[in-house]
C-alpha positions in Angstrom: 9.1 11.1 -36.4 10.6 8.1 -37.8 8.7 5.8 -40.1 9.6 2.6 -38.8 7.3 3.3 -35.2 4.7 4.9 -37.8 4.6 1.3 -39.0 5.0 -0.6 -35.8 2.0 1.3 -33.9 0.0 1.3 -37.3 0.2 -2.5 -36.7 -0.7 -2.9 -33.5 -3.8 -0.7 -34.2 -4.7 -2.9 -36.8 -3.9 -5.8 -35.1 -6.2 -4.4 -32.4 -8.6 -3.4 -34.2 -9.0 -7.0 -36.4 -8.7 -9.5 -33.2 -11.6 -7.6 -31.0 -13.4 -6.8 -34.4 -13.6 -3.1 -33.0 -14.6 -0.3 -35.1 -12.2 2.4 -33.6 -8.8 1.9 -32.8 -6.2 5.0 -32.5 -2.6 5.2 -31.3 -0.1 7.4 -29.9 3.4 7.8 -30.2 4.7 9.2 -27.4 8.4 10.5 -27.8 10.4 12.2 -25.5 11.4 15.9 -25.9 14.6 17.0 -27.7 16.5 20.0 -28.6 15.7 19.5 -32.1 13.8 22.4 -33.7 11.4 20.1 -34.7 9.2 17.5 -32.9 7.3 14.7 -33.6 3.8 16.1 -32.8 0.9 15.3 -35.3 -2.4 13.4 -36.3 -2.6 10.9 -39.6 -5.5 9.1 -40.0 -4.0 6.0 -42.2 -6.3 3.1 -43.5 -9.3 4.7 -41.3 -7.6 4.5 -38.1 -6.3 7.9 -36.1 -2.1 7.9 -35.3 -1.3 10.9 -33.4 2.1 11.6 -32.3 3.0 13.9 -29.5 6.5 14.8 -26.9 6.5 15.4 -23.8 9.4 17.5 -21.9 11.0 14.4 -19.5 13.5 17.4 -18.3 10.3 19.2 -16.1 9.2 18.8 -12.9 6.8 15.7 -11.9 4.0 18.2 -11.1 4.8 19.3 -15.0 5.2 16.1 -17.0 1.8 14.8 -15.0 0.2 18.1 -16.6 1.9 17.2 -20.0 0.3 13.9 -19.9 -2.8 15.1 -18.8 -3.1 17.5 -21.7 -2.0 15.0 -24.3 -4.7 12.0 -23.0 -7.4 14.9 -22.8 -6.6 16.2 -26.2 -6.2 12.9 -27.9 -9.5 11.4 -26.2 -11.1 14.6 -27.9 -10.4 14.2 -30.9 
């Protein structure tokens, strides 16, 4: 994951979560798959507010990458 979209979508969460004087503001980063034998998948909570960061295999099927992003929105609206 690289630390300069940790920052931007940090931001914009604050940003959010300051103009509508919300309680609760999360985001996602929302890479696509690699090779690499790691991947960006993970939660932070930073300054109160949930950043999670998840990748999702563009190389599949439609039928797959709609179940990918199923499973990420479900997941993340979970936690």
């Amino acid at each position: 994951m690289h630390s300069g979209n940790l920052y931007q979508i940090f931001s914009y969460v604050k940003n959010q979560q300051w103009t509508n004087k919300s309680r609760r503001v999360s985001g996602l980063l929302l890479y696509a798959r690699t090779d690499e034998d790691v991947l960006p998948e993970g939660d932070y909570v930073i300054a109160g507010n949930r950043i999670a960061a998840r990748s999702l295999d563009l190389n599949a099927e439609f039928s797959r990458i709609c179940e990918q992003l199923n499973a990420i929105v479900y997941d993340f609206a979970l936690n």
